[in-house]
C-alpha beads as a LAMMPS data file, in Angstrom:
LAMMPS data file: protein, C-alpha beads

265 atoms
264 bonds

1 atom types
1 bond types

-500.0 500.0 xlo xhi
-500.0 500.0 ylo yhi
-500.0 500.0 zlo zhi

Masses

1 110.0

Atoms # bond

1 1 1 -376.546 322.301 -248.634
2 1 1 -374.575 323.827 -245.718
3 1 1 -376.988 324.246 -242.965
4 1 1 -376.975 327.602 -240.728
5 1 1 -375.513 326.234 -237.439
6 1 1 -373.072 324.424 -239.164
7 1 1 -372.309 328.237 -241.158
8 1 1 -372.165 329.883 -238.003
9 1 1 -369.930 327.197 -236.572
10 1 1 -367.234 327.364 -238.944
11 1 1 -367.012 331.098 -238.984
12 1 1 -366.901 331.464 -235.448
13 1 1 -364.071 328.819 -235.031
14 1 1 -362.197 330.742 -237.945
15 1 1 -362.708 334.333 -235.686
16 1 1 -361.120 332.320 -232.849
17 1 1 -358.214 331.177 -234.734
18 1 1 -357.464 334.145 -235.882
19 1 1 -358.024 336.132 -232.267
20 1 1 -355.879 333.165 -230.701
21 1 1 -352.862 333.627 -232.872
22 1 1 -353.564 337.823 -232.586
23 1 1 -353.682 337.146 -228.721
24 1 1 -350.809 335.101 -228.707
25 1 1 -348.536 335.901 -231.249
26 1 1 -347.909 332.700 -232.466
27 1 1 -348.970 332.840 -236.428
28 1 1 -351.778 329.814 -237.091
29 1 1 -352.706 327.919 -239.946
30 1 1 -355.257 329.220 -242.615
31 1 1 -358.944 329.378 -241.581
32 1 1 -360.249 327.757 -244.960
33 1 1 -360.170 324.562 -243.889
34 1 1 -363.190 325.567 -241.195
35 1 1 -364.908 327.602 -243.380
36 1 1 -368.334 325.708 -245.158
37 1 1 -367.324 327.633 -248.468
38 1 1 -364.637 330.132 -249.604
39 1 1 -367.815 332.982 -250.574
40 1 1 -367.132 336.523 -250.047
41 1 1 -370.099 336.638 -247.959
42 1 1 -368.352 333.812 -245.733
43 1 1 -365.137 335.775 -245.337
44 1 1 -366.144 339.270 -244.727
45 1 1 -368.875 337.765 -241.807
46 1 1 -365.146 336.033 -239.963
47 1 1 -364.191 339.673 -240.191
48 1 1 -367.076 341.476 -238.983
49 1 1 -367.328 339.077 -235.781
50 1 1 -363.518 339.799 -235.224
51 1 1 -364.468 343.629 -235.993
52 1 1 -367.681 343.323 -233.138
53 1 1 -365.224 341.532 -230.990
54 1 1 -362.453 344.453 -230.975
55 1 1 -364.938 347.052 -230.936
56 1 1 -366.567 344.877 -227.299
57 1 1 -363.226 345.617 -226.214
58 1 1 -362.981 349.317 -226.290
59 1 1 -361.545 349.311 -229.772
60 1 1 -362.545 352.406 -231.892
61 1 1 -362.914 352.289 -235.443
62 1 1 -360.597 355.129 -237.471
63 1 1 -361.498 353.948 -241.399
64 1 1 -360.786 351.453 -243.262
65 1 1 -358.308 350.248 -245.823
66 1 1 -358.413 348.476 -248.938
67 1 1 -355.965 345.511 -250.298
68 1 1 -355.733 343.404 -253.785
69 1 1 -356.032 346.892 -255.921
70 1 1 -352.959 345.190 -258.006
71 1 1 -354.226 343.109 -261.130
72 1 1 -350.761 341.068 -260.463
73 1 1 -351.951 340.205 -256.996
74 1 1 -355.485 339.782 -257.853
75 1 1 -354.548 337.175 -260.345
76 1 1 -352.162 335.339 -258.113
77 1 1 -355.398 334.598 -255.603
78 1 1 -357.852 334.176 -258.236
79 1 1 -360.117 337.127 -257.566
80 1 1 -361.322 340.157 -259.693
81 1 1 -362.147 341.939 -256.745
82 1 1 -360.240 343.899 -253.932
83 1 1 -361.057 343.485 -250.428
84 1 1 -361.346 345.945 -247.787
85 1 1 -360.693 345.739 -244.223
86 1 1 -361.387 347.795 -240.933
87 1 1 -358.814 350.408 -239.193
88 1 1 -358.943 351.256 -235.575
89 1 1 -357.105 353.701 -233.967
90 1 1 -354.706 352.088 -232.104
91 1 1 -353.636 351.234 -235.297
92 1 1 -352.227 354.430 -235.851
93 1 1 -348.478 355.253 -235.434
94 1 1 -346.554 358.314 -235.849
95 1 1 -343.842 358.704 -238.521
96 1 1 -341.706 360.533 -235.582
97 1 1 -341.553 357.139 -233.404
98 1 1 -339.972 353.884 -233.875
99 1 1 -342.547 351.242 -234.100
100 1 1 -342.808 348.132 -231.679
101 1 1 -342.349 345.384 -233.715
102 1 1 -343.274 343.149 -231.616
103 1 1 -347.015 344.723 -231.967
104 1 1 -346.835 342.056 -235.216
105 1 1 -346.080 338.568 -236.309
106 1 1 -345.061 338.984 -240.011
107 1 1 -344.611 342.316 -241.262
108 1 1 -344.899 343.621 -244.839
109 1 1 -344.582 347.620 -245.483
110 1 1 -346.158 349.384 -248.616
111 1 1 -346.649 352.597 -249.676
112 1 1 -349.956 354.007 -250.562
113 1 1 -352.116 357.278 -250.848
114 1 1 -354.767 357.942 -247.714
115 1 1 -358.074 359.983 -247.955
116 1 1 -359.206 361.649 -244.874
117 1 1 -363.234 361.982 -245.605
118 1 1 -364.785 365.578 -244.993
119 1 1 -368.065 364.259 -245.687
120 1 1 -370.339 360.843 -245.546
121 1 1 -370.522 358.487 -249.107
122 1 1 -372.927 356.771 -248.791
123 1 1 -375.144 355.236 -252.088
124 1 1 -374.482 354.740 -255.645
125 1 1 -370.761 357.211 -255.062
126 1 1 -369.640 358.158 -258.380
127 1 1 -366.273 359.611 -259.136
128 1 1 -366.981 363.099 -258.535
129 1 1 -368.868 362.446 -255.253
130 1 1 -365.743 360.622 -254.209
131 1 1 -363.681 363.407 -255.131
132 1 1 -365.359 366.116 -253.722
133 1 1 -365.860 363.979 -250.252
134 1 1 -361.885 363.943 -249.759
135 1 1 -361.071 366.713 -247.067
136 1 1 -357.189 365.387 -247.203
137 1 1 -355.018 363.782 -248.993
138 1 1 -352.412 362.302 -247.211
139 1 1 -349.592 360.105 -248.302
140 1 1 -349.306 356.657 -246.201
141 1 1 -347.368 353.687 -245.363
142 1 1 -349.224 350.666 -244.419
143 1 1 -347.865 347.964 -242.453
144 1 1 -349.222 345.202 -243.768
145 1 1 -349.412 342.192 -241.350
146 1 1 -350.820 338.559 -241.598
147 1 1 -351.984 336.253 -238.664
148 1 1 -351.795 332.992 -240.734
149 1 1 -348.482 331.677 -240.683
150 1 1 -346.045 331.941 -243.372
151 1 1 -348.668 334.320 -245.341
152 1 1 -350.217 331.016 -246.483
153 1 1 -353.671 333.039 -247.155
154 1 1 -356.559 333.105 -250.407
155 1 1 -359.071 335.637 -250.456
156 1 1 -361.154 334.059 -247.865
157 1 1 -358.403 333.837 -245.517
158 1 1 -356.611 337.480 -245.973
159 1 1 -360.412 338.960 -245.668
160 1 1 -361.328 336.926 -242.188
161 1 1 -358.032 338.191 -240.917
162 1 1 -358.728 341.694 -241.728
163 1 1 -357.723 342.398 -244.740
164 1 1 -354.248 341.306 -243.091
165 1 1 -354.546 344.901 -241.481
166 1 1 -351.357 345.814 -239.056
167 1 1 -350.729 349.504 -238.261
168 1 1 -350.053 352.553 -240.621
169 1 1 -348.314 355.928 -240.755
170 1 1 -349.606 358.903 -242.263
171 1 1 -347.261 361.709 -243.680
172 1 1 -348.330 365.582 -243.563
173 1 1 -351.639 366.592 -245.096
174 1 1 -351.246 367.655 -249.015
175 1 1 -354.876 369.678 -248.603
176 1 1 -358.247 368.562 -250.339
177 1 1 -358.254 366.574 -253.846
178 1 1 -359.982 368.564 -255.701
179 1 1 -358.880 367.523 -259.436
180 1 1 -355.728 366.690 -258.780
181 1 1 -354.435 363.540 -260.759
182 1 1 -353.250 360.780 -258.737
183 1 1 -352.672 358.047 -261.704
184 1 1 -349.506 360.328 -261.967
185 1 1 -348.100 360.262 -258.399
186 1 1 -344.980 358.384 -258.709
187 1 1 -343.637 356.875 -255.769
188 1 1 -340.272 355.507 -254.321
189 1 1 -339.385 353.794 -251.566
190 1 1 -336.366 353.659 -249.762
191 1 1 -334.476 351.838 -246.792
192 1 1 -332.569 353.897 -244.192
193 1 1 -329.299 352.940 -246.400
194 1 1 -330.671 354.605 -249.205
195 1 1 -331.241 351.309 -251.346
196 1 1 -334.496 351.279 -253.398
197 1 1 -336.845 349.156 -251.502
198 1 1 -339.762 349.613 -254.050
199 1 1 -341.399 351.485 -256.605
200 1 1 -344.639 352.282 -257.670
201 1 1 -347.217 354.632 -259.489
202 1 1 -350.497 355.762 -258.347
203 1 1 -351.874 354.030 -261.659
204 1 1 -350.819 350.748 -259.875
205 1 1 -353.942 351.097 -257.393
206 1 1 -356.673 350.063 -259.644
207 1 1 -355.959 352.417 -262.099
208 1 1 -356.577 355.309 -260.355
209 1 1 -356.517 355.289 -256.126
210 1 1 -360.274 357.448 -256.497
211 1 1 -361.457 354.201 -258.144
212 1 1 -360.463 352.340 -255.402
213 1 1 -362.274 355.082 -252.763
214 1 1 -365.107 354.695 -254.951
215 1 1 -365.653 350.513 -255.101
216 1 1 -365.222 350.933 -251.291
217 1 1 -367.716 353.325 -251.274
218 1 1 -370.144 351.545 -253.102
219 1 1 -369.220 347.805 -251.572
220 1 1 -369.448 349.259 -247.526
221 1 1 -372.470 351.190 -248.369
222 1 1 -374.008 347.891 -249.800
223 1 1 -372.820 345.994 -246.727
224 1 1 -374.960 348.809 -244.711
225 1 1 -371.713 350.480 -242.815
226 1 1 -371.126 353.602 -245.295
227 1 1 -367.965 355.916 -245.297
228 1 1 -368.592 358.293 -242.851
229 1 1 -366.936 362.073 -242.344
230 1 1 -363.693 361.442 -240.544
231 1 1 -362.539 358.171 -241.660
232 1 1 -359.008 357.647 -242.733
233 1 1 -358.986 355.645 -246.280
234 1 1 -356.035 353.693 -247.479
235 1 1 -356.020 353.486 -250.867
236 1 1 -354.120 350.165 -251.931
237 1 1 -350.432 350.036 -252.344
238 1 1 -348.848 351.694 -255.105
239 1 1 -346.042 349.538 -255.321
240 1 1 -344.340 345.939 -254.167
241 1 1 -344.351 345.361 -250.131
242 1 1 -341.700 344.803 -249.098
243 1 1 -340.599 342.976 -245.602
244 1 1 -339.932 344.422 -242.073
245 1 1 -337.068 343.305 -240.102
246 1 1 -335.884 344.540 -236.516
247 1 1 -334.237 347.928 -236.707
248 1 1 -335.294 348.725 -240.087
249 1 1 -336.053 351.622 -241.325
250 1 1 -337.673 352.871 -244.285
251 1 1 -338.826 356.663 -246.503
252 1 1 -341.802 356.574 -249.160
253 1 1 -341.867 359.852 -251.696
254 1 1 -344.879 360.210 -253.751
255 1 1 -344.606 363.018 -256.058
256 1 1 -346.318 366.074 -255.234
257 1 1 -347.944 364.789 -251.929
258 1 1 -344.281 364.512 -250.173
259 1 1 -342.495 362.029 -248.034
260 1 1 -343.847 359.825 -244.966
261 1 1 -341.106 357.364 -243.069
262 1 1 -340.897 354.871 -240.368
263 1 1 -338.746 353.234 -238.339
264 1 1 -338.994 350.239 -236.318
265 1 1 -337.481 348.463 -233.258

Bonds

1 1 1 2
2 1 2 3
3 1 3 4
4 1 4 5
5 1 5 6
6 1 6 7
7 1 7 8
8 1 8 9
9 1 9 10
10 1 10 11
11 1 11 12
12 1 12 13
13 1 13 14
14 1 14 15
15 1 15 16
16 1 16 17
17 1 17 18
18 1 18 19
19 1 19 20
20 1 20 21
21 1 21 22
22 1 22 23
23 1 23 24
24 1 24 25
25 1 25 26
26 1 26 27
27 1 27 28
28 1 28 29
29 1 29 30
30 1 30 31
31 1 31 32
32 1 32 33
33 1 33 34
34 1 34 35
35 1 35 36
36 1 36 37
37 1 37 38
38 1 38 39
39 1 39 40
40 1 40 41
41 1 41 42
42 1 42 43
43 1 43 44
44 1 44 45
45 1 45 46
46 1 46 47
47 1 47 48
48 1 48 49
49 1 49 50
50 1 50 51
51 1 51 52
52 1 52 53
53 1 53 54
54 1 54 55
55 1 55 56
56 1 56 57
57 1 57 58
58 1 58 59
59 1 59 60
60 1 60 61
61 1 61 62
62 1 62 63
63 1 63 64
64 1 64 65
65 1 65 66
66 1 66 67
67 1 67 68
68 1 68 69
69 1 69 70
70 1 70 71
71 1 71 72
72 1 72 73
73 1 73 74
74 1 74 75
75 1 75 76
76 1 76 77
77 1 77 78
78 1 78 79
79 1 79 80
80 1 80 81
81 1 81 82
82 1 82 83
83 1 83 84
84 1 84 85
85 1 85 86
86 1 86 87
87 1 87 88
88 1 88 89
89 1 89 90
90 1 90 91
91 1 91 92
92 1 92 93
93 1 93 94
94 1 94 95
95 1 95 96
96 1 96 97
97 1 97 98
98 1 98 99
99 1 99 100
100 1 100 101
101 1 101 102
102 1 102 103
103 1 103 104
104 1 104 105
105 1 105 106
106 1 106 107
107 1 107 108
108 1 108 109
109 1 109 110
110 1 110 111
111 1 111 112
112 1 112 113
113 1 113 114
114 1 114 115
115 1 115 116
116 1 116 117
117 1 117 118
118 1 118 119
119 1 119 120
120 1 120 121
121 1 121 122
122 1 122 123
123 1 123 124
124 1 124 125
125 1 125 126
126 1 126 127
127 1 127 128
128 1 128 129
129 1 129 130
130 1 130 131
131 1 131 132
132 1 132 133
133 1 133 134
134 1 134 135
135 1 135 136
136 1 136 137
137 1 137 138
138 1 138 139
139 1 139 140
140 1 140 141
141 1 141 142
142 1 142 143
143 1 143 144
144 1 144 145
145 1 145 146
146 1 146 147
147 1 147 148
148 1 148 149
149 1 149 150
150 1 150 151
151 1 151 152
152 1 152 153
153 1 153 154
154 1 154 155
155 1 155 156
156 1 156 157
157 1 157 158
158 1 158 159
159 1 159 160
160 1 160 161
161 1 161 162
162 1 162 163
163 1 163 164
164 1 164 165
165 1 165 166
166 1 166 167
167 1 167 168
168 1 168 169
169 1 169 170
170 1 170 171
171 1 171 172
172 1 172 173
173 1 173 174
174 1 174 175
175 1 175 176
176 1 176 177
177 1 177 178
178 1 178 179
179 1 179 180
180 1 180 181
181 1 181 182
182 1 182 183
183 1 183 184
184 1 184 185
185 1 185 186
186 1 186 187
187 1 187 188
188 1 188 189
189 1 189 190
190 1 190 191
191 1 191 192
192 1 192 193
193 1 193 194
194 1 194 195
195 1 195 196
196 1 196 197
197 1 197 198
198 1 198 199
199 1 199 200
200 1 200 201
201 1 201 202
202 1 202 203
203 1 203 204
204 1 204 205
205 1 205 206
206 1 206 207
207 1 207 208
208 1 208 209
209 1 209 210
210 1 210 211
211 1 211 212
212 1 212 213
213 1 213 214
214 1 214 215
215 1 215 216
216 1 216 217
217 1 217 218
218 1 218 219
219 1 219 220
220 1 220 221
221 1 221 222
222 1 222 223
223 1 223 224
224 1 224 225
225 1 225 226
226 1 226 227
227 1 227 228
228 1 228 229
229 1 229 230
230 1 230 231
231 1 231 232
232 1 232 233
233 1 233 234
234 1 234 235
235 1 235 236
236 1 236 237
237 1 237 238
238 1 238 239
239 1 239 240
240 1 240 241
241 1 241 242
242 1 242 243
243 1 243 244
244 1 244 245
245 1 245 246
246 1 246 247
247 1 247 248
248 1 248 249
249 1 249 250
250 1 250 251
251 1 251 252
252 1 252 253
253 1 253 254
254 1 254 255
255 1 255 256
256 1 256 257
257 1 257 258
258 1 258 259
259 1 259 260
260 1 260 261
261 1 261 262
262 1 262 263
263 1 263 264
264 1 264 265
């Protein structure tokens, strides 16, 4: 049996790894190698010391998102679970403004549907709680980014490193959910040439993106940090990402919630 110390150990040598290669943007190997088991538990307490650590330094938390909604994905890392991680506000670019690219080390970009929460979940969140917590609905790009190099990551490693959370870009508000029907949104993504960069359905996103809001409901409320009024939620992508190169450029439309774009330098 792994003792304590030796726990603690490990997962604070992973959050350094990680907040070495963030701090110098040089990608690092994966952190399962210093980890005393590959648990959930283990991976999400990496995160939440790199999560304290941010916050220490004037970071201000904005939501969170959630990853691995895809069964394809889930499969290829051996989980039946997705994985959530934490979005600050910094995080936050506008769809008017090229983005910095050199804010990130390997950039992915996929399109997704955001909830902007009116109200706390907190509990046992059903489907219509869910629902009728959603003051916006707001479709999203997420810049996906990962500090292990050459996206050599499992679950343990992708949740230590945040989910591999980069930045995101919200389009305009499409107003409350109410009982709208988001397994129907279909969604295209484009580059600035007008070449299909990837496609996707809101079905894609565990089968609905409210069952996604939902698990994350239930799984932060367990963890004792509930959704609270205010937070931005990304649901999961609805399609393939794709990669980001210098200069590109790309537009995601998701039918009826409109188009959100970005650029980068």
């Amino acid at each position: 049996m792994t003792s304590a110390s030796t726990i603690d150990a490990g997962v604070r040598a992973a959050a350094e790894r990680l907040r070495d290669a963030q701090r110098t943007r040089v990608p690092c190997p994966p952190v399962r190698d210093l980890l005393p088991d590959t648990s959930v538990a283990t991976a999400y307490a990496v995160q939440e010391l790199l999560t304290r650590a941010r916050v220490l330094d004037g970071g201000r938390v904005a939501g969170r998102k959630i990853g691995l909604t895809s069964p394809a994905v889930q499969a290829q890392l051996g989980v039946d679970q997705p994985d959530f991680g934490v979005l600050f506000e910094d995080m936050a670019c506008s769809q008017d403004r090229p983005i910095d690219r050199g804010r990130l080390l390997q950039p992915r970009i996929e399109a997704e549907i955001a909830f902007v929460l009116a109200a706390d979940l907190d509990g046992d969140v059903d489907v219509a709680a869910a629902r009728a917590a959603v003051g916006e609905v707001v479709p999203a790009l997420e810049i996906v980014d990962s500090r292990i190099a050459g996206w050599d990551i499992t679950f343990v490693d992708t949740v230590a490193d945040n989910a591999s959370s980069g930045l995101y870009v919200l389009g305009d508000s499409t107003g409350p959910l109410g009982d709208r029907d988001l397994t129907t949104v279909e969604m295209t993504m484009t580059r600035a040439d007008g070449s299909m960069a990837s496609t996707g359905s809101g079905a894609a996103c565990l089968g609905d993106p409210v069952n996604a809001l939902v698990w994350l409901a239930r799984t932060a409320a367990a963890l004792g940090a509930p959704l609270r009024a205010g937070d931005v939620v990304l649901s999961g992508a609805l399609g393939p990402m794709v990669p980001v190169g210098p200069g590109d450029a790309f537009a995601a439309e998701l039918s009826g919630l409109g188009t959100v774009r970005a650029s980068f330098t």
